[in-house]
C-alpha positions as CSV (number, residue, x, y, z in Angstrom):
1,X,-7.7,-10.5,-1.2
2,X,-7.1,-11.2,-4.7
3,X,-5.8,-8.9,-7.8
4,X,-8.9,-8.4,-9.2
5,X,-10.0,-6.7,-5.5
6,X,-7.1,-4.5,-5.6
7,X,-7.7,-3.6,-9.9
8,X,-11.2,-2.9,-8.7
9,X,-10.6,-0.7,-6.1
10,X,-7.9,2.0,-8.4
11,X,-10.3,1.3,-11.2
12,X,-13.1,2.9,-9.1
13,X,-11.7,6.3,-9.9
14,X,-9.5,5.7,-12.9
15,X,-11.9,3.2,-14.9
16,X,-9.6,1.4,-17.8
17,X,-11.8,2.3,-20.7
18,X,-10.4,6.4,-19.8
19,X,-6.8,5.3,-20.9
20,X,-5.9,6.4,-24.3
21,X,-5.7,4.5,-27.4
22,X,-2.0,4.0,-27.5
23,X,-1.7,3.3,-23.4
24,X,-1.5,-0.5,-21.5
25,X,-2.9,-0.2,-18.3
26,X,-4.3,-2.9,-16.4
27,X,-3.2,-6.1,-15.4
28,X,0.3,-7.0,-17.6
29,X,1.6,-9.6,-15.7
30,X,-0.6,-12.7,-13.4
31,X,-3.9,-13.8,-12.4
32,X,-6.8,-12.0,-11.6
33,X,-8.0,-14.3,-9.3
34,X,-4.2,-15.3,-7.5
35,X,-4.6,-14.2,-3.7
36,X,-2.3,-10.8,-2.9
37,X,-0.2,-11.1,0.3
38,X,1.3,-7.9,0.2
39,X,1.7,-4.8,-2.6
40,X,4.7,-2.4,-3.7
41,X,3.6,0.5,-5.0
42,X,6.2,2.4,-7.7
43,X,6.0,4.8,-10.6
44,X,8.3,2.6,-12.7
45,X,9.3,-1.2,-12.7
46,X,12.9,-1.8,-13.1
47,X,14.4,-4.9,-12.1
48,X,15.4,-3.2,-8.5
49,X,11.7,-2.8,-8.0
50,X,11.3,-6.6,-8.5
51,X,14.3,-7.4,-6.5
52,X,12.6,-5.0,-3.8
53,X,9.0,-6.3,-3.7
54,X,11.2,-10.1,-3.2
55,X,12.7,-8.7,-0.5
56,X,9.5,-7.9,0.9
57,X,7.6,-10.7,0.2
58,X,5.8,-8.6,-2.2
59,X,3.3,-11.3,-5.1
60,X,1.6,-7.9,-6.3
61,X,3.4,-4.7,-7.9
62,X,1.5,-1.6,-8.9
63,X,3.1,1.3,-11.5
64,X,1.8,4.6,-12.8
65,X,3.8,3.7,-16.2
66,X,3.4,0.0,-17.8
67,X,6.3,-1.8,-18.2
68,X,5.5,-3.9,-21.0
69,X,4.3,-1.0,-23.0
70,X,5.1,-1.8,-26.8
71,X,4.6,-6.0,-27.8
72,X,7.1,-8.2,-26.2
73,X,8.4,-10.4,-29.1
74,X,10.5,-12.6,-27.1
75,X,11.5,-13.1,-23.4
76,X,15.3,-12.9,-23.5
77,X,17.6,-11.4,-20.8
78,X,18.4,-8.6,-23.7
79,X,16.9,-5.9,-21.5
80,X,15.8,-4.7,-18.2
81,X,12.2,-5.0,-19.5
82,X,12.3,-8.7,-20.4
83,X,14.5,-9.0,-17.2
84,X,11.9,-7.7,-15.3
85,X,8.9,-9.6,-16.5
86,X,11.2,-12.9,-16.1
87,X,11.7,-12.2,-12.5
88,X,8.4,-11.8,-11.4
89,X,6.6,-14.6,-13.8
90,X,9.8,-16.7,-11.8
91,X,8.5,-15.4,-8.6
92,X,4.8,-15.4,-9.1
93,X,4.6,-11.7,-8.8
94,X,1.5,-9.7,-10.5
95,X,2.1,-6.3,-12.4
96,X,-0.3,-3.8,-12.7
97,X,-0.4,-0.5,-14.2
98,X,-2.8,2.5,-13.6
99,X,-1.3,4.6,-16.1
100,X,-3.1,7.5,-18.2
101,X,-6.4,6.3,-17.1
102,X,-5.2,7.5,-14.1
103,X,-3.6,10.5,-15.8
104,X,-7.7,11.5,-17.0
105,X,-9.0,11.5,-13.7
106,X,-10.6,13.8,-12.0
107,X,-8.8,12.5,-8.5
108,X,-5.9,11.5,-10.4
109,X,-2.4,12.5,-11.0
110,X,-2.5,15.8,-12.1
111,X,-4.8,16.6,-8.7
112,X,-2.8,15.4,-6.6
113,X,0.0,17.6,-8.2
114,X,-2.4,20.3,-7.7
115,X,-3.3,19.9,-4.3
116,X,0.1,19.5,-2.9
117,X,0.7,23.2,-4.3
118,X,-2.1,24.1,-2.6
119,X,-4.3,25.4,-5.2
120,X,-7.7,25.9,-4.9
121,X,-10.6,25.6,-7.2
122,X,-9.2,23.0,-9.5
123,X,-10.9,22.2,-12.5
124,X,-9.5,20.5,-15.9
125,X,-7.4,21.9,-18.0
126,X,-8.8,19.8,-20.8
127,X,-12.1,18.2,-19.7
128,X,-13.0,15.1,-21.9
129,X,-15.9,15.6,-24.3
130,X,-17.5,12.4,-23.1
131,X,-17.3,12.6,-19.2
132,X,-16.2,16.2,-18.7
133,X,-17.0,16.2,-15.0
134,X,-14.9,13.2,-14.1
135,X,-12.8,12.7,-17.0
136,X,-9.8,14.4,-18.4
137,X,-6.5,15.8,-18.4
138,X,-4.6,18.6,-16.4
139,X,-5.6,20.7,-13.7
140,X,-6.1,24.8,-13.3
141,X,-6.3,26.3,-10.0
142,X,-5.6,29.1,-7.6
143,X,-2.9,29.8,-5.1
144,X,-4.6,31.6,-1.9
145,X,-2.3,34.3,-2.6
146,X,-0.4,35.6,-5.6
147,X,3.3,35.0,-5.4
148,X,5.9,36.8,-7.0
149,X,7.3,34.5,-10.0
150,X,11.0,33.3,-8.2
151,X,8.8,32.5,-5.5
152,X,6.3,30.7,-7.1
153,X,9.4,28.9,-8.4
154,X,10.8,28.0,-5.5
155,X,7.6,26.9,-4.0
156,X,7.3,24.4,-6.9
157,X,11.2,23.2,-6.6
158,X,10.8,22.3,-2.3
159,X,7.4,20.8,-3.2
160,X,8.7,18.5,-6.1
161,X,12.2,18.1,-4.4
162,X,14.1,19.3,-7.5
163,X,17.3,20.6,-7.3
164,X,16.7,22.8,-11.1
165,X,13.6,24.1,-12.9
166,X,13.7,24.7,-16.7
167,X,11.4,27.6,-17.4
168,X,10.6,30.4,-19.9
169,X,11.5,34.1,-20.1
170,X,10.0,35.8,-16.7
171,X,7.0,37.6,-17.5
172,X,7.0,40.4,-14.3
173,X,3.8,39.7,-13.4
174,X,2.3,37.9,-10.1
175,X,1.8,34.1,-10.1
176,X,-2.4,33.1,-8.8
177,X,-4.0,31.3,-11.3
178,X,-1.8,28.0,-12.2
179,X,-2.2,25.2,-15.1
180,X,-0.3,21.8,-14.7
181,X,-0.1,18.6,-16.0
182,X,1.8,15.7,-14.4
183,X,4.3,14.1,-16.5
184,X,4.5,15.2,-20.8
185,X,2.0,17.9,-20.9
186,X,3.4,20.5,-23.5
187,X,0.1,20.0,-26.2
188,X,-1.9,21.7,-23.1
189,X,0.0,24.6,-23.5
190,X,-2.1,26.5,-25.5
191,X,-5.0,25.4,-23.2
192,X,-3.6,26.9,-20.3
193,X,-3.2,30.3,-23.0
194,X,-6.5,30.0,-23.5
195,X,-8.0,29.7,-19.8
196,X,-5.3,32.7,-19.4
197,X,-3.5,30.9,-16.6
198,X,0.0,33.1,-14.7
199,X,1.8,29.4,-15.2
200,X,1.4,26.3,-16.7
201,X,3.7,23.4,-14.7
202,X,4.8,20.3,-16.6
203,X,7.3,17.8,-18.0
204,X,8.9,17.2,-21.3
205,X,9.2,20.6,-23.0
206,X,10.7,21.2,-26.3
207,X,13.6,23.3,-26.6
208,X,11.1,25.7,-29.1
209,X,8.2,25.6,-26.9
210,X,9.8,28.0,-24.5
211,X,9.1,30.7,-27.2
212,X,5.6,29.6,-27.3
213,X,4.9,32.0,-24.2
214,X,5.6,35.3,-25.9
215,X,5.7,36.8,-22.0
216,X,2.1,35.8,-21.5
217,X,2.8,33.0,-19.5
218,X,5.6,31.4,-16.9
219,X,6.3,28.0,-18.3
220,X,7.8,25.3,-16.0
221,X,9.1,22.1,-16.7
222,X,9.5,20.3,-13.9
223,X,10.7,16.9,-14.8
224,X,8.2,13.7,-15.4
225,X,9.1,12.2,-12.7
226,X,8.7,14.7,-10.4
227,X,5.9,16.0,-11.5
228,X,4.2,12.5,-11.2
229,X,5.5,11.1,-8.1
230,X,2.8,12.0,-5.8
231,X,0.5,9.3,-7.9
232,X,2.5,6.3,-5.6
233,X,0.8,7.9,-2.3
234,X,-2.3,8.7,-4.5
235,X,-2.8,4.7,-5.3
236,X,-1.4,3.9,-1.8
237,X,-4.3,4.9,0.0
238,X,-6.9,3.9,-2.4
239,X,-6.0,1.0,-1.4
240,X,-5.6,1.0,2.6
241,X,-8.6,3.4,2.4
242,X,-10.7,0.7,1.3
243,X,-8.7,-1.9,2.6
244,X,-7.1,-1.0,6.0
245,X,-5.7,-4.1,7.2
246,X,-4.3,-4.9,3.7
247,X,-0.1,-4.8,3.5
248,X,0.3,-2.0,0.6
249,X,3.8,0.5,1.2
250,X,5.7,2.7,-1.3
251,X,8.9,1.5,-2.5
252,X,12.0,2.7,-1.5
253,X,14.0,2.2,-4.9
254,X,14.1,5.4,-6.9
255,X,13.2,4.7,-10.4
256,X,14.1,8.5,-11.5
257,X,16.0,7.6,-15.0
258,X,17.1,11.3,-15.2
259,X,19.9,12.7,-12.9
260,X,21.1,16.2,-12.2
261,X,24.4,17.6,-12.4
262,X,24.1,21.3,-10.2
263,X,27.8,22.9,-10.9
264,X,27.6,25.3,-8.1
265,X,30.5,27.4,-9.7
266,X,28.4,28.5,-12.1
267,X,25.4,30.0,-9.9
């Protein structure tokens, strides 16, 4: 098994020429033609992750978000990016990242999201204009049954694991049709308007967003993180789906950079 089997495979469904201009997904770090022992999957490299996939005798680490994102002028211990890189070049470990090429698919991040809410009839929030069917980004769909809005709230808190939801104004209507985006999806907003969704779920909302609604809408924000960690079980089994016997897990170290501070005295 080499790299290039395990790029292939992910690519299959999330093809690199989807990610957008500004993205690096792909191979950052390695050979394509090295053999792969074993994988660690993760949404973000830090140097724990590297430590980890040591550990486990890991040569092959897969992310949702690049690490070396912006041009690396120099390879210094300065930060934990350079750190990072350093370690596994030291280690012979490959990076990969399947980042918003995998955001643009059709079986991708934002349906996986989707389907864990249970919503049915999913189609894109904002197809592509060159491969609509297959290529784009979000995801709108129906819950079997319409749930009252604190509900549909709470229903998105247990399935995210959150302990808080940011959200806008209650509207006092009924929760069915639902718009989401996994990780910073707040230019959709006016998508999920237009396809006159009950909610729109996402990450990385603006403080004046939250106006944006004018009651016609429940917006969440459910944290990027959250809202994008089901994409580690999604490129998990891509890979033992095509390639059973092959050692690929999930790793254990949480890479959430944001923490939460619930003051129960004040609820």
């Amino acid at each position: 098994m080499t790299v290039k089997d395990i790029l292939d495979c992910i690519t299959e469904i999330a093809p690199l020429h989807w990610q957008e201009s500004y993205d690096n997904a792909g191979l950052q770090v390695g050979d394509l033609n090295a053999e792969v022992r074993k994988a660690l999957i993760c949404l973000d490299i830090t140097e724990a992750v590297v430590d980890e996939a040591i550990a486990k005798n890991c040569n092959l680490i897969i992310s949702h978000h690049p690490l070396i994102f912006n041009g690396l002028k120099h390879l210094t211990p300065q930060t934990y990016i350079e750190r990072a890189v350093m370690k596994a070049i030291k280690h012979d470990i490959a990076l990969i990242s399947m980042h918003t090429n995998l955001d643009n698919s059709y079986l991708g991040v934002s349906r996986v999201l989707a389907e864990k809410l249970g919503l049915k009839n999913l189609h894109f929030l904002q197809p592509s204009a060159d491969e609509p069917g297959a290529c784009g980004l979000g995801m709108v769909g129906e819950l079997e049954k319409p749930l009252e809005e604190t509900d549909f709230l709470k229903l998105v808190s247990e399935i995210i694991a959150s302990p808080c939801l940011r959200h806008s104004a209650l509207t006092g209507r009924k929760i069915q049709k639902v718009a989401l985006c996994g990780g910073s999806g707040s230019p959709f907003m006016a998508e999920a308007l237009r396809q006159m969704a009950d909610a729109y779920l996402t990450a990385d909302i603006k403080y004046h967003d939250f106006f944006v609604p004018e009651g016609n809408i429940l917006l969440v924000d459910g944290g990027h993180f959250e809202t994008e960690q089901f994409t580690k079980e999604l490129i998990c089994g891509l890979i033992q789906k095509k390639f059973p016997t092959f050692a690929a897990e999930i790793a254990e170290t949480n890479t959430n950079a944001v923490c939460y501070f619930v003051n129960k005295n004040n609820q």
